[in-house]
DSSP file (Angstrom, degrees, kcal/mol; ACC not computed):
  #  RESIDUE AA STRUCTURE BP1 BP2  ACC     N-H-->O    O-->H-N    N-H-->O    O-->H-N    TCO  KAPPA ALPHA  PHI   PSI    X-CA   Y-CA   Z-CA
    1    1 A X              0   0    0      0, 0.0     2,-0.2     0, 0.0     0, 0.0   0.000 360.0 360.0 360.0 134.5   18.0  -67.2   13.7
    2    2 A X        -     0   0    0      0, 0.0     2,-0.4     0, 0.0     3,-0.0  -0.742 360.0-131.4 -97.0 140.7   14.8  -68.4   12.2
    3    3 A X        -     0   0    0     -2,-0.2     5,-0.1     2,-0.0     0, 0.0  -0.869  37.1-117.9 -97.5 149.4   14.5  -70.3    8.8
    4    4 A X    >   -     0   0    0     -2,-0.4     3,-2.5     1,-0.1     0, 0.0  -0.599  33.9-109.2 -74.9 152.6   11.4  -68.2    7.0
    5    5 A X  T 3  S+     0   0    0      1,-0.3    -1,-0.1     2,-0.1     3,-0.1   0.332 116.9  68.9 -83.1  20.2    8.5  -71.1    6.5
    6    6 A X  T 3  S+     0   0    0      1,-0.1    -1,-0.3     3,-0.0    -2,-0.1   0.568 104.9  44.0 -82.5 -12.5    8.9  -71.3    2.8
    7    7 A X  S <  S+     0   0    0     -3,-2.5    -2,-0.1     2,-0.0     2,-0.1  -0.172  85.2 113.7-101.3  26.2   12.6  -73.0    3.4
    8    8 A X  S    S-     0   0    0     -3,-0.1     2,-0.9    -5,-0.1     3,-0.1  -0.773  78.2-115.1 -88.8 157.6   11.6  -75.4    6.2
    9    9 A X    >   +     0   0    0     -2,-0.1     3,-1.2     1,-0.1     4,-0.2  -0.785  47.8 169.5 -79.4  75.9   11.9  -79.2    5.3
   10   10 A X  T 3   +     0   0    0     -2,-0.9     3,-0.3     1,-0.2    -1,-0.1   0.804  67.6  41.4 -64.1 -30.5    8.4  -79.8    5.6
   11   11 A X  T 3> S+     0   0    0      1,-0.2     4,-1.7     2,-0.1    -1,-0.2  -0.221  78.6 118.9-118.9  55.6    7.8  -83.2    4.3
   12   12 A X  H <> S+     0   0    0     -3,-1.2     4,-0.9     1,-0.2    -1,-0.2   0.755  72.3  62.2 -63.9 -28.9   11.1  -84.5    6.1
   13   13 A X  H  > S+     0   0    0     -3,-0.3     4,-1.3    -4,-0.2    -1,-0.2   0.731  95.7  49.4 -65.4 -30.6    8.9  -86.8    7.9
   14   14 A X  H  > S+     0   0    0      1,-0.2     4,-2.2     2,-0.2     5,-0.2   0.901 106.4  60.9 -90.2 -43.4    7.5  -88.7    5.3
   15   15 A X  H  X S+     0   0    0     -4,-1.7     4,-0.7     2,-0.2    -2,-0.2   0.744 110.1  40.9 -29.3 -30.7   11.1  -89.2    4.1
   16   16 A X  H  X S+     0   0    0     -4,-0.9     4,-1.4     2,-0.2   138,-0.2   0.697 114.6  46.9-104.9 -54.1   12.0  -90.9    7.2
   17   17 A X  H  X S+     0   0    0     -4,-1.3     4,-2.3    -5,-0.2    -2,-0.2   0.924 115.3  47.3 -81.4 -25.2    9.1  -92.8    7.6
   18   18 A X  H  X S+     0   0    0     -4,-2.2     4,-1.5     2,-0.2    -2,-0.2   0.749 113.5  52.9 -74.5 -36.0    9.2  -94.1    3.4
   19   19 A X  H >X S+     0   0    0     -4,-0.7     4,-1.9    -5,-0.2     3,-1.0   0.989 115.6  39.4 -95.4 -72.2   12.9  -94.8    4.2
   20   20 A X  H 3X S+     0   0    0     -4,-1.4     4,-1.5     1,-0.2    -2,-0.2   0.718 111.2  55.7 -20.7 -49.0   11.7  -97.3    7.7
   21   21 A X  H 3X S+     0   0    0     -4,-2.3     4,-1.7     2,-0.2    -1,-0.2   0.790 112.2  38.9 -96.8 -17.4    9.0  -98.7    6.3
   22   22 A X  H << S+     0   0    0     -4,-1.5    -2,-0.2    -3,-1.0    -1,-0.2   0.894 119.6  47.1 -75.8 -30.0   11.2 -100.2    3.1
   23   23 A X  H >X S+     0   0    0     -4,-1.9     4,-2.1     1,-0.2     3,-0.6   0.766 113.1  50.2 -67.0 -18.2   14.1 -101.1    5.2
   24   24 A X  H 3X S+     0   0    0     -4,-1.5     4,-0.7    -5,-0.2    -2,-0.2   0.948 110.7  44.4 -63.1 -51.5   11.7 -102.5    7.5
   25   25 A X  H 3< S+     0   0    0     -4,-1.7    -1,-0.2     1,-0.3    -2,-0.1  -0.278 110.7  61.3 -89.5  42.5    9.7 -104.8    4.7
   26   26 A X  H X> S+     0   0    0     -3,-0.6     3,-2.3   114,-0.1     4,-1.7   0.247 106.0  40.8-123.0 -48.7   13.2 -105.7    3.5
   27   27 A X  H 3< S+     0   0    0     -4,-2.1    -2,-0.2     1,-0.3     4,-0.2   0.589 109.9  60.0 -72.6  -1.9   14.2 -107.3    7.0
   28   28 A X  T 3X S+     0   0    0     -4,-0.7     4,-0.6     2,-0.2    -1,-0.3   0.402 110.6  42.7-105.0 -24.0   10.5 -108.9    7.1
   29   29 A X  H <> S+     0   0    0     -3,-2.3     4,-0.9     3,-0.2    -2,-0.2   0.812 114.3  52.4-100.6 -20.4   11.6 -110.9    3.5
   30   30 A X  H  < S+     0   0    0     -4,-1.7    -2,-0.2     2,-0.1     4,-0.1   0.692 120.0  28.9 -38.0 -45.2   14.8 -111.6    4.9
   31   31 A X  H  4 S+     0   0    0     -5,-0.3    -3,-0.1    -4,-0.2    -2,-0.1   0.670 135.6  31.9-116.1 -21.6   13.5 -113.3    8.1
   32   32 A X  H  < S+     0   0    0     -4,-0.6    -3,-0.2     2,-0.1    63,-0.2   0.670  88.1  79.7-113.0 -27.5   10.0 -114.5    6.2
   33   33 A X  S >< S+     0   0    0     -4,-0.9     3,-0.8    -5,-0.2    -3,-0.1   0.644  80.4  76.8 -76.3  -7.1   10.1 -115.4    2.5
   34   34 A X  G >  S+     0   0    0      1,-0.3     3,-3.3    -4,-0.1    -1,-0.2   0.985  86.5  63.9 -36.2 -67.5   11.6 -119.0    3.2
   35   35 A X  G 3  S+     0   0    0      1,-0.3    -1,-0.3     2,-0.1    62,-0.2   0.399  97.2  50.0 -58.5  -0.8    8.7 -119.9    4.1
   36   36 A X  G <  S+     0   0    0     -3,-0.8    -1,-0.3    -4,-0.1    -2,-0.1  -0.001  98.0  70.3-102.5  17.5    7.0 -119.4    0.7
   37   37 A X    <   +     0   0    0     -3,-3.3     2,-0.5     2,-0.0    93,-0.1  -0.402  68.9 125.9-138.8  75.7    9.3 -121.2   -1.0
   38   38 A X        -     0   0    0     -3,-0.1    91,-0.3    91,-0.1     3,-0.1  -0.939  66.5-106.0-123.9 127.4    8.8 -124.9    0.0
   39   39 A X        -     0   0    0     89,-3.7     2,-0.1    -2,-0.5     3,-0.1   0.034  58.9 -88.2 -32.0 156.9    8.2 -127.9   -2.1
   40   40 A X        -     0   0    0      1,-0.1    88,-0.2    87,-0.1    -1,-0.1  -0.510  64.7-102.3 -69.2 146.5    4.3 -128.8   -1.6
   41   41 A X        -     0   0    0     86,-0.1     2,-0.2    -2,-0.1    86,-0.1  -0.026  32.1-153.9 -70.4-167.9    4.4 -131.1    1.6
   42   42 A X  E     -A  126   0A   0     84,-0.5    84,-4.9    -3,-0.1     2,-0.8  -0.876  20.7-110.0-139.9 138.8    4.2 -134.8    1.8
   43   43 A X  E >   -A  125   0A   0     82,-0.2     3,-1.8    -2,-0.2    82,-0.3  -0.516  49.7 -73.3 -98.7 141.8    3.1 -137.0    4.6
   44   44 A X  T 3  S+     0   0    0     80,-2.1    74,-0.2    -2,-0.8    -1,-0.1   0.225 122.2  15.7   4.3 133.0    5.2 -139.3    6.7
   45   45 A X  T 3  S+     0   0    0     72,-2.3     2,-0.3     1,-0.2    -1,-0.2   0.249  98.6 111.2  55.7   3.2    6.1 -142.3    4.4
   46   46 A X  S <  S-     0   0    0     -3,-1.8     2,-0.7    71,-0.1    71,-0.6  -0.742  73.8-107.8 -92.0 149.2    5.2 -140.8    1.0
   47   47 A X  E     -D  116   0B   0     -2,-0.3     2,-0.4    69,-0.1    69,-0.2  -0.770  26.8-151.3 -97.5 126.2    7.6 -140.1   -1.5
   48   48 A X  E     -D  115   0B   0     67,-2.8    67,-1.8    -2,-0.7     2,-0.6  -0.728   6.9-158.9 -98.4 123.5    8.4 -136.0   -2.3
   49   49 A X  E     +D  114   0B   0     -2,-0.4     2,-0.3    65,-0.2    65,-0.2  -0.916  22.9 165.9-100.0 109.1    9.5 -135.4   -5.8
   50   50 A X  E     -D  113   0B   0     63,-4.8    63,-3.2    -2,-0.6     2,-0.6  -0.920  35.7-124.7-129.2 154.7   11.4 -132.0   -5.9
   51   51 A X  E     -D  112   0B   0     -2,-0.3    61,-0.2    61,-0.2     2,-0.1  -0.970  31.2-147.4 -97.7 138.3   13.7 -130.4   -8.5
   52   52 A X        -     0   0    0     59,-1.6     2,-0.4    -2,-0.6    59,-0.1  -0.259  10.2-154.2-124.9 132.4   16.6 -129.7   -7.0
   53   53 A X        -     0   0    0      2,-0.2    54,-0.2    57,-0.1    56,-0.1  -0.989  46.9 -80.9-128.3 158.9   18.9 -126.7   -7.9
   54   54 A X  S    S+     0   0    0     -2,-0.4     2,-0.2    54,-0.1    54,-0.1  -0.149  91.9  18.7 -57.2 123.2   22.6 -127.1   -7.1
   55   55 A X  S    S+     0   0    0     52,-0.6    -2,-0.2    54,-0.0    52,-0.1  -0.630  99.9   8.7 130.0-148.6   24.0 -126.4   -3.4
   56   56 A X        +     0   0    0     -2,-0.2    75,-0.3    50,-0.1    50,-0.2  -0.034  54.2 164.5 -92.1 153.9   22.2 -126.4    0.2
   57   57 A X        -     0   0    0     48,-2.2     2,-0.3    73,-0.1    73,-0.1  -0.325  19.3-145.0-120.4-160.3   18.6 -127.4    1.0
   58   58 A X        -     0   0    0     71,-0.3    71,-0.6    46,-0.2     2,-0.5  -0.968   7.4-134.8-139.0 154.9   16.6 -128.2    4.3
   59   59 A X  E     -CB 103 128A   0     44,-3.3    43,-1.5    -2,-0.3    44,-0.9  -0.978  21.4-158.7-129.6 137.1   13.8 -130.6    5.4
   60   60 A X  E     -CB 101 127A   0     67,-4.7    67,-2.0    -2,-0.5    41,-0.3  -1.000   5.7-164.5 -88.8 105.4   11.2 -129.4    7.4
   61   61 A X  E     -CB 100 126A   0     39,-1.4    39,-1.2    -2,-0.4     2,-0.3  -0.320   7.3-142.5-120.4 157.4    9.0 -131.2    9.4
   62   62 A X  E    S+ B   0 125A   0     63,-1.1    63,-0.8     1,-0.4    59,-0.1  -0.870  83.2  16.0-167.4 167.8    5.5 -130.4   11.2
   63   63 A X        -     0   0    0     61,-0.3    -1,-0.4    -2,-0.3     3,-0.3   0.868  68.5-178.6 -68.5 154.9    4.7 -131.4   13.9
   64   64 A X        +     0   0    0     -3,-0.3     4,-0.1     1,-0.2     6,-0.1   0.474  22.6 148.8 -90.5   3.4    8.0 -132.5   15.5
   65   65 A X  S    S+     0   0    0      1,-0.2     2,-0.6     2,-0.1     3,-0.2   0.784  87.6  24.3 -10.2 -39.4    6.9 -133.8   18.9
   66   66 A X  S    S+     0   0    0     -3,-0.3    -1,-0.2     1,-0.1    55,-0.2  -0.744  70.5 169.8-147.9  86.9    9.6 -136.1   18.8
   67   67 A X    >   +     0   0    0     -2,-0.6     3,-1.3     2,-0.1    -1,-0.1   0.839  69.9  72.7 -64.0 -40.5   12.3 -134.6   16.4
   68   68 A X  T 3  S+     0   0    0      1,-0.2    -1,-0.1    -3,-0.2     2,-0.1   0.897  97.3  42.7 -44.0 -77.1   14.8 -137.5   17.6
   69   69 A X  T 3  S+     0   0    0      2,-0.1    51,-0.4    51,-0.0     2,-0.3   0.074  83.7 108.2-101.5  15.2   13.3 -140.3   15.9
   70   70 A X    <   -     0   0    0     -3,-1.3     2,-0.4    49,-0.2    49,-0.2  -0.846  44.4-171.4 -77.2 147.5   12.3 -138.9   11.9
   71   71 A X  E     -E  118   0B   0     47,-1.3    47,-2.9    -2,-0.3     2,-0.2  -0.995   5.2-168.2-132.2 138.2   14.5 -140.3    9.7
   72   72 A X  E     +E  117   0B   0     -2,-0.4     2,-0.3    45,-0.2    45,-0.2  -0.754   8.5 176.8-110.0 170.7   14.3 -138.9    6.2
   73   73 A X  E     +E  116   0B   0     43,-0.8    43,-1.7    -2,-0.2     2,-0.2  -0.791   9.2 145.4-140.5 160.6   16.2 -140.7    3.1
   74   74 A X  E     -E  115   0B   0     -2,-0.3     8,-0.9    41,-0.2     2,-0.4  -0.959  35.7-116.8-170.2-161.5   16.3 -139.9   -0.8
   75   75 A X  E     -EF 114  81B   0     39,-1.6    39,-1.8    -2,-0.2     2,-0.3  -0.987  24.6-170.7-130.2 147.6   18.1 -139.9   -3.7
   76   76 A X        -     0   0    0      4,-2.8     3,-0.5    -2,-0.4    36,-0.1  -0.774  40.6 -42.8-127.6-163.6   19.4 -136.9   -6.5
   77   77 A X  S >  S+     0   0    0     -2,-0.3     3,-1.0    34,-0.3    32,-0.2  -0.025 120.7  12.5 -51.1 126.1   20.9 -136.4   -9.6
   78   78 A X  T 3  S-     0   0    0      1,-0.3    -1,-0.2    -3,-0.1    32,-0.0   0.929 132.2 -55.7  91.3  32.4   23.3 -138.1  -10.5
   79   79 A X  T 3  S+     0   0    0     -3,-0.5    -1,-0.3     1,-0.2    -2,-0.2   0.307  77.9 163.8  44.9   4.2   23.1 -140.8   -7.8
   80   80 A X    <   -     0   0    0     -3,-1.0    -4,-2.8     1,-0.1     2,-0.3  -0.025  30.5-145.8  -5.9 110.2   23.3 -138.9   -4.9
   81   81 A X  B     -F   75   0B   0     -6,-0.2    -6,-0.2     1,-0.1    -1,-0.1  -0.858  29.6-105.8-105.7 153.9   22.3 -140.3   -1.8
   82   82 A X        -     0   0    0     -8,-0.9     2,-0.2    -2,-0.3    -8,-0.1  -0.271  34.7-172.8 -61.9 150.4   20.5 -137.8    1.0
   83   83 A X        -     0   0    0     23,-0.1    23,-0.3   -10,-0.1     2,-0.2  -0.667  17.6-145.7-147.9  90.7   23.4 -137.2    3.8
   84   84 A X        -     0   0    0     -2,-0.2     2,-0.5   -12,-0.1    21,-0.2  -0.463  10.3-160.6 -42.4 105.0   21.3 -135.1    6.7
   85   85 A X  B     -G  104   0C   0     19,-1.5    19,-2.1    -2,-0.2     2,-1.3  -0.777  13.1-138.9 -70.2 115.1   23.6 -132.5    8.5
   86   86 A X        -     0   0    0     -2,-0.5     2,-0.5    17,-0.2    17,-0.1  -0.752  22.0-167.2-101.0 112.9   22.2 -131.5   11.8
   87   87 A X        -     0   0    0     -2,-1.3     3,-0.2     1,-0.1    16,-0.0  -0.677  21.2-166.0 -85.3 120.0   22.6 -128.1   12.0
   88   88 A X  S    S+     0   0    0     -2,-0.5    -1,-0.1     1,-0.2    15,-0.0   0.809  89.4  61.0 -82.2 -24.3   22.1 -126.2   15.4
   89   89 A X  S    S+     0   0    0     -3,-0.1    45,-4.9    44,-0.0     2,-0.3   0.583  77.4 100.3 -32.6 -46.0   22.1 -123.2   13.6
   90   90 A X  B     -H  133   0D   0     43,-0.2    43,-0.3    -3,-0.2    11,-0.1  -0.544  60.0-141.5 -85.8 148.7   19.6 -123.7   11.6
   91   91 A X        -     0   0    0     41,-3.1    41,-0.4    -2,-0.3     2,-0.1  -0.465  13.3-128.5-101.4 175.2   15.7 -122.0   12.3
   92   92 A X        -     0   0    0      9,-0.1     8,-0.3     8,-0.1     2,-0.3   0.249  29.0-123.1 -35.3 177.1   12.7 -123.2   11.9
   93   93 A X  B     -I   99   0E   0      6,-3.4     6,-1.2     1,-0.1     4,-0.1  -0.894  15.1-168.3-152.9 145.4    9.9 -120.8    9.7
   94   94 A X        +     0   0    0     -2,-0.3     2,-0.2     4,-0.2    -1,-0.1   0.376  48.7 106.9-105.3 -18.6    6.9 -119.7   10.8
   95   95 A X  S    S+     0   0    0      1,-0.2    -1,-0.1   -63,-0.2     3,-0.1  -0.993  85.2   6.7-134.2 105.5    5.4 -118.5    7.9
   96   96 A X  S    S-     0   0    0     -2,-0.2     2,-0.3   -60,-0.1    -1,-0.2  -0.966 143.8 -18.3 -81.3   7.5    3.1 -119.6    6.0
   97   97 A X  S    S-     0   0    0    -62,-0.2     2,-0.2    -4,-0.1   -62,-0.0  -0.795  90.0 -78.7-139.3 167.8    2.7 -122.3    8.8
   98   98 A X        +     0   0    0     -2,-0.3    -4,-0.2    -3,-0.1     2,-0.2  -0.654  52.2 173.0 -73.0 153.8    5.1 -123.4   11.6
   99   99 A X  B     -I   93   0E   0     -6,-1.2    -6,-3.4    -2,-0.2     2,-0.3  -0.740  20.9-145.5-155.9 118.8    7.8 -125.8   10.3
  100  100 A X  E     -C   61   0A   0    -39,-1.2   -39,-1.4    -8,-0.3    -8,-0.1  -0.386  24.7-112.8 -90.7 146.2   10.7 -126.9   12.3
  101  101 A X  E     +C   60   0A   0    -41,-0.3   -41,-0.2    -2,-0.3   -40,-0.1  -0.325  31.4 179.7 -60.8 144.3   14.2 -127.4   10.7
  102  102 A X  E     -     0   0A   0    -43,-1.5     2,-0.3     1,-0.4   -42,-0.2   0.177  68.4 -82.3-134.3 -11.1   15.2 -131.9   10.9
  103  103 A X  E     -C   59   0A   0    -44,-0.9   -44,-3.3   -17,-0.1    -1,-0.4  -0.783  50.9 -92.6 147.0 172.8   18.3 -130.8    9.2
  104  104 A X  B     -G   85   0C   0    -19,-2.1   -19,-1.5    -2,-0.3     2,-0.3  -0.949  20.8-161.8-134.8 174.5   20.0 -129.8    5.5
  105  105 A X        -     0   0    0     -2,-0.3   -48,-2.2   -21,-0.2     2,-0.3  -0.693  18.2-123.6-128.4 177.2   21.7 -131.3    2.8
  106  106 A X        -     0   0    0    -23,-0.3     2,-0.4    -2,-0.3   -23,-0.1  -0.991  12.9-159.2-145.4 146.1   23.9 -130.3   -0.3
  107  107 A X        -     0   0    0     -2,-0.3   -52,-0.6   -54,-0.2     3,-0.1  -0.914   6.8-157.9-126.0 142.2   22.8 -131.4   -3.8
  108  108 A X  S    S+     0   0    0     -2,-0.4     2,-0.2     1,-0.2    -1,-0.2   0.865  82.4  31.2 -60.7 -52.3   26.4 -131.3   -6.6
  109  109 A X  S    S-     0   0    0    -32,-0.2   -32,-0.2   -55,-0.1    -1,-0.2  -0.984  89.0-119.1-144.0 130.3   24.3 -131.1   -9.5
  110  110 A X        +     0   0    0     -2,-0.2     2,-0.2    -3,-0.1   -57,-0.1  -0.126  61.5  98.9 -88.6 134.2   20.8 -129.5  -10.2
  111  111 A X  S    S-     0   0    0    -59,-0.1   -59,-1.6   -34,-0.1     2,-0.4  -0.898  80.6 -46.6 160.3-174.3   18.0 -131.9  -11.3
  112  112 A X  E     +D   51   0B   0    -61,-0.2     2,-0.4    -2,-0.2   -61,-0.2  -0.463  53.3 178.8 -92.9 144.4   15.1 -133.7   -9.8
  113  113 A X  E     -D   50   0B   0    -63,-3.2   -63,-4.8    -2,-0.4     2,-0.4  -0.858  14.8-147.3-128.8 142.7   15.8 -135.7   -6.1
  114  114 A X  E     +DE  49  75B   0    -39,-1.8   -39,-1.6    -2,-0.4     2,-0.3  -0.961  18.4 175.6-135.6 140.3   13.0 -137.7   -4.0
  115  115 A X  E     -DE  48  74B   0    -67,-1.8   -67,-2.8    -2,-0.4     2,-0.6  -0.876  11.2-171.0-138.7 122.0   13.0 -137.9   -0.4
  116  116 A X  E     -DE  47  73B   0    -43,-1.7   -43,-0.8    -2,-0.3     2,-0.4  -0.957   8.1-160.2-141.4 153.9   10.7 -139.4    1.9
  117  117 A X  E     - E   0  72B   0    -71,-0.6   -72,-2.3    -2,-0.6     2,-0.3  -0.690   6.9-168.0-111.3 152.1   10.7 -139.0    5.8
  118  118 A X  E     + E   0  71B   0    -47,-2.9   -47,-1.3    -2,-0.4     2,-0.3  -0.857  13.9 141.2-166.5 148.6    9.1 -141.1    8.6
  119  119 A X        -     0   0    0     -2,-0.3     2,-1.8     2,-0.2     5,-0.2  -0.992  60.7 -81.4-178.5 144.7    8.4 -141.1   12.3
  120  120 A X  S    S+     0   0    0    -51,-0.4     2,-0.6    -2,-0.3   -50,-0.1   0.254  82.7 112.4 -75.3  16.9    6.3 -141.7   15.2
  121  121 A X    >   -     0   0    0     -2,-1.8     3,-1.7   -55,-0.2    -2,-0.2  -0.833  65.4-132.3 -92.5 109.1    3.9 -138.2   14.7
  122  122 A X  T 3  S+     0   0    0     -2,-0.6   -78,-0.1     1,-0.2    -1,-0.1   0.041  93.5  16.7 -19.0 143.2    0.6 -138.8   13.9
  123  123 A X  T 3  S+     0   0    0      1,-0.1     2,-0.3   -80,-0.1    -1,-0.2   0.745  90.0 171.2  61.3 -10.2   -0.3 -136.4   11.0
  124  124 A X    <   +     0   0    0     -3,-1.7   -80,-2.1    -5,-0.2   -61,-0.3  -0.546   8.6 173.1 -60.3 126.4    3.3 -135.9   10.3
  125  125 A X  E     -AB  43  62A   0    -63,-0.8   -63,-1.1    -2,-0.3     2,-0.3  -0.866   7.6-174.6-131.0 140.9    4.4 -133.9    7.1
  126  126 A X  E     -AB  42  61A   0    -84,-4.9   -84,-0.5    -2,-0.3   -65,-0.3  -0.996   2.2-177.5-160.7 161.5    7.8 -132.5    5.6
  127  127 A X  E     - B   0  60A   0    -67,-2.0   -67,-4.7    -2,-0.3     2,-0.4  -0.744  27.4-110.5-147.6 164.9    8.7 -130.6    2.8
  128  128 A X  E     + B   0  59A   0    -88,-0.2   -89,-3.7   -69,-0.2   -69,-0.2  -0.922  46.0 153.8-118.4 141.7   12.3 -129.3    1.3
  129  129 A X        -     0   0    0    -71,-0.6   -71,-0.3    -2,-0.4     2,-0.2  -0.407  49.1 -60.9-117.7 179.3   13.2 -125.7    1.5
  130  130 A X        -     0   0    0    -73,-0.1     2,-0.7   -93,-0.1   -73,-0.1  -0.621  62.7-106.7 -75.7 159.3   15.8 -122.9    1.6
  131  131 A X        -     0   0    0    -75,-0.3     2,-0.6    -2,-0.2   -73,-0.1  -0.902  25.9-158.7 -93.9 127.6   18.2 -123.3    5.1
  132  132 A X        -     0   0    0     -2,-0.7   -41,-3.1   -41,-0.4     3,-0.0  -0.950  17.1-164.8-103.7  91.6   17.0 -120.7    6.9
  133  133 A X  B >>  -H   90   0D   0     -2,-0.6     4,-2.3   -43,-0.3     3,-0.8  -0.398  32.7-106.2 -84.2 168.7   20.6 -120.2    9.7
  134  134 A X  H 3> S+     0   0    0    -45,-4.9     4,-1.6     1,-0.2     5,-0.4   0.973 120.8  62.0 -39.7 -62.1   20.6 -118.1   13.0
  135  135 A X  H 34 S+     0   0    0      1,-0.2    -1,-0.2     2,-0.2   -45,-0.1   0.548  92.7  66.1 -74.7  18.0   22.4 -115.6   11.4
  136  136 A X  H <> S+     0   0    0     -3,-0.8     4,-1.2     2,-0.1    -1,-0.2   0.882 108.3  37.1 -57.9 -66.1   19.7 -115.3    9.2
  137  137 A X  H >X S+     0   0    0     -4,-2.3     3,-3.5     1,-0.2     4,-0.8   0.963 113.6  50.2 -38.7 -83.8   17.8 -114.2   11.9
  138  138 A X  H 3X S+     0   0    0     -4,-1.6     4,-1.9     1,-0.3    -1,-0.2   0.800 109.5  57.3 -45.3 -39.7   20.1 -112.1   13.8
  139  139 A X  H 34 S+     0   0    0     -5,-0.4    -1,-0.3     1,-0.2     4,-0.3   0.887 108.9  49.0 -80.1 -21.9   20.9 -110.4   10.3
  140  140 A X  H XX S+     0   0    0     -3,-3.5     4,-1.2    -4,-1.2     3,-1.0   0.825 106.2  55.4 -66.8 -42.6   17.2 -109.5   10.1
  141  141 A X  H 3X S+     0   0    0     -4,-0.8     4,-1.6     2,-0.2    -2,-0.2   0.903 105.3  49.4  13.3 -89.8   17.0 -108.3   13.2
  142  142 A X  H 3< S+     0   0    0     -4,-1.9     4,-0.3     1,-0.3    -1,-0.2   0.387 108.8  50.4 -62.2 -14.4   19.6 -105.9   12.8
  143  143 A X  H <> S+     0   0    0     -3,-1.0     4,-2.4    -4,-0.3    -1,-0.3   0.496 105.2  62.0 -95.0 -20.2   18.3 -104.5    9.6
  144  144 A X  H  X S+     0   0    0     -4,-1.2     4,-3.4     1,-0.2    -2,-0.2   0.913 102.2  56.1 -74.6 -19.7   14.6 -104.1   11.5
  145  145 A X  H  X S+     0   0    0     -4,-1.6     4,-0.8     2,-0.2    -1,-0.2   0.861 106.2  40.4 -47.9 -52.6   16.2 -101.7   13.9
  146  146 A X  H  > S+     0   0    0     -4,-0.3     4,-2.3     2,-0.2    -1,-0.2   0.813 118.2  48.8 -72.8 -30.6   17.5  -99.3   11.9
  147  147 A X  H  X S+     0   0    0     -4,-2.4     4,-1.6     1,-0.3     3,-0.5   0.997 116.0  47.9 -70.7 -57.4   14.2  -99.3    9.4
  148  148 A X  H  X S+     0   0    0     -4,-3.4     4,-1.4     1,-0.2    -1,-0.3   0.879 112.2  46.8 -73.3  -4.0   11.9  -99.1   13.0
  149  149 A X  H  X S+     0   0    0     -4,-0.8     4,-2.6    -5,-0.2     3,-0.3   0.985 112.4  52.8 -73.7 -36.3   14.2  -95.9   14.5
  150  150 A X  H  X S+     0   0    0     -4,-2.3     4,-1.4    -3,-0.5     5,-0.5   0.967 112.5  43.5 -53.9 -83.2   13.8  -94.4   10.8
  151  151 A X  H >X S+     0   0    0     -4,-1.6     4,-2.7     1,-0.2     3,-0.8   0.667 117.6  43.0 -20.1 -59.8    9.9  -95.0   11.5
  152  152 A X  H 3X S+     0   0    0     -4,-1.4     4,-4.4    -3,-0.3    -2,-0.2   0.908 109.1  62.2 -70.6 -66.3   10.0  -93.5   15.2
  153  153 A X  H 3< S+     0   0    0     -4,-2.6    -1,-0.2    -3,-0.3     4,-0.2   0.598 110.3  39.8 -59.9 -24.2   12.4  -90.6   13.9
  154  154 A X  H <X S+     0   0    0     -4,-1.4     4,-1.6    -3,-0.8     3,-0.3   0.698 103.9  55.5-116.7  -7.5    9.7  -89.5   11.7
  155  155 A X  H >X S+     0   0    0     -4,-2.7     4,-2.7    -5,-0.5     3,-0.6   0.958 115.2  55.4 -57.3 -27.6    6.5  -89.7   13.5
  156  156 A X  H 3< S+     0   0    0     -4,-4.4     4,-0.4     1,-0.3    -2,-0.2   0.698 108.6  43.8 -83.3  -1.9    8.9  -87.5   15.7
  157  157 A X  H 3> S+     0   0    0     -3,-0.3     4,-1.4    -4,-0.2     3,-0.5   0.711 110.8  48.4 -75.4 -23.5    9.5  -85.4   13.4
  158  158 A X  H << S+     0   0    0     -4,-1.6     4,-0.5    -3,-0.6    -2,-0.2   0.776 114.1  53.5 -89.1 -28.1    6.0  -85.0   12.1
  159  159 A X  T  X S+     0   0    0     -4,-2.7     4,-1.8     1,-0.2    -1,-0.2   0.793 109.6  44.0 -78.4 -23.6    4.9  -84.5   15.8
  160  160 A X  H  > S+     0   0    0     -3,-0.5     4,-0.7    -4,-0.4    -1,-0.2   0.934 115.7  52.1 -83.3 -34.8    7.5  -81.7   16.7
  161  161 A X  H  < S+     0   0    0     -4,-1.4    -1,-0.2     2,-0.2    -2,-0.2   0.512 104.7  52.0 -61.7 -20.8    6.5  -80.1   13.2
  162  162 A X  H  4 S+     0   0    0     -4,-0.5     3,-0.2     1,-0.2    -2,-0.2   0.917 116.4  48.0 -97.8 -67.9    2.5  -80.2   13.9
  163  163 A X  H  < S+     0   0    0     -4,-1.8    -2,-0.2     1,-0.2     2,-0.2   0.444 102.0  58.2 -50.4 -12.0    3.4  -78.4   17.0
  164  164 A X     <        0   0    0     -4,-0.7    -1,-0.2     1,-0.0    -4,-0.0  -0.594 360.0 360.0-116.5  57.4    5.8  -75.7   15.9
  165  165 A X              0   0    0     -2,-0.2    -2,-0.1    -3,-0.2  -160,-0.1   0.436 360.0 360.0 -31.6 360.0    3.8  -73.4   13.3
C-alpha cells in the first residue's frame, strides 16, 4: 500500500532537525554559559569586589601551573570568612577563556564579599563564578546525544525523501 503524495509527511525532516538543533543549543548553555557569568578578573594580590547572592560560588584561576600553592582569602556579608572546599568534582570552563576551578565556597546571606588570591604564576588572575560539577558535564552530554541523533535522523530523513519521488 502506497500513501498518495499529497498525505506524505514531507517536511518531517525539518521537524527533526528544528527539534536537534534546540535540544542541542540547550546542552551547549548547560555545559557553556558559566563561563559568561564571572565577576571581571583580578590579578594575583589585588582585591575582587563581588556581590554575592546567597549559596555556592567558585574561584577560578588562569593560568594554574602550580594549582597547589594559590591561596585565596576574603571576607562576606555579614562577617563571613572565605572557607575553600576543594572539590574534585568540580570543572574548569573553557569559555570565554580557559579557567581552571581552585575550589568553591558557600555565602549564608547575599550582599557584597571581597576576595583576593595569590601564588607563584606569573600573570596570574582569578575571578568568582557559578560551580560548574562533573555532573554538569556528564548531564550535558547526555542531553547533546539525543539533540545530535534528532539532527542525524533528519538529514536521514530528508536524504531518503530526495531519493524516493
Amino acid at each position: 500500500m502506497t500513501i498518495p503524495r499529497a498525505r506524505r509527511p514531507r517536511r518531517a525532516w525539518w521537524i527533526l532537525l528544528a527539534l536537534g538543533a534546540l535540544v542541542l543549543l540547550s546542552a551547549a548553555a548547560i555545559a557553556f554559559s558559566p563561563g559568561f557569568r564571572l565577576a571581571p578578573p583580578a590579578a594575583f594580590g589585588e582585591d575582587l569586589t563581588v556581590e554575592l547572592t546567597e549559596g555556592d560560588h567558585a574561584i577560578y584561576v588562569t593560568p594554574s601551573d602550580q594549582w597547589s600553592e594559590i591561596e585565596c582569602s576574603g571576607t562576606f556579608p555579614g562577617g563571613g570568612v572565605l572557607q575553600l572546599r576543594p572539590d574534585m568534582t568540580q570543572q574548569g570552563l573553557v569559555l570565554p577563556e580557559a579557567w581552571d576551578s581552585q575550589g568553591s565556597f558557600s555565602v549564608g546571606v547575599a550582599g557584597p564579599g571581597t576576595i583576593t588570591c595569590n601564588g607563584p604564576v606569573t600573570d596570574g588572575r582569578f575571578t568568582v563564578g557559578p560551580v560548574v560539577t562533573f555532573f554538569t558535564v556528564v548531564g550535558a552530554v547526555l542531553l547533546a546525544i539525543p539533540g545530535l541523533l534528532l539532527v542525524i535522523a533528519g538529514v536521514t530523513v530528508r536524504v531518503v525523501q530526495s531519493r524516493h519521488p
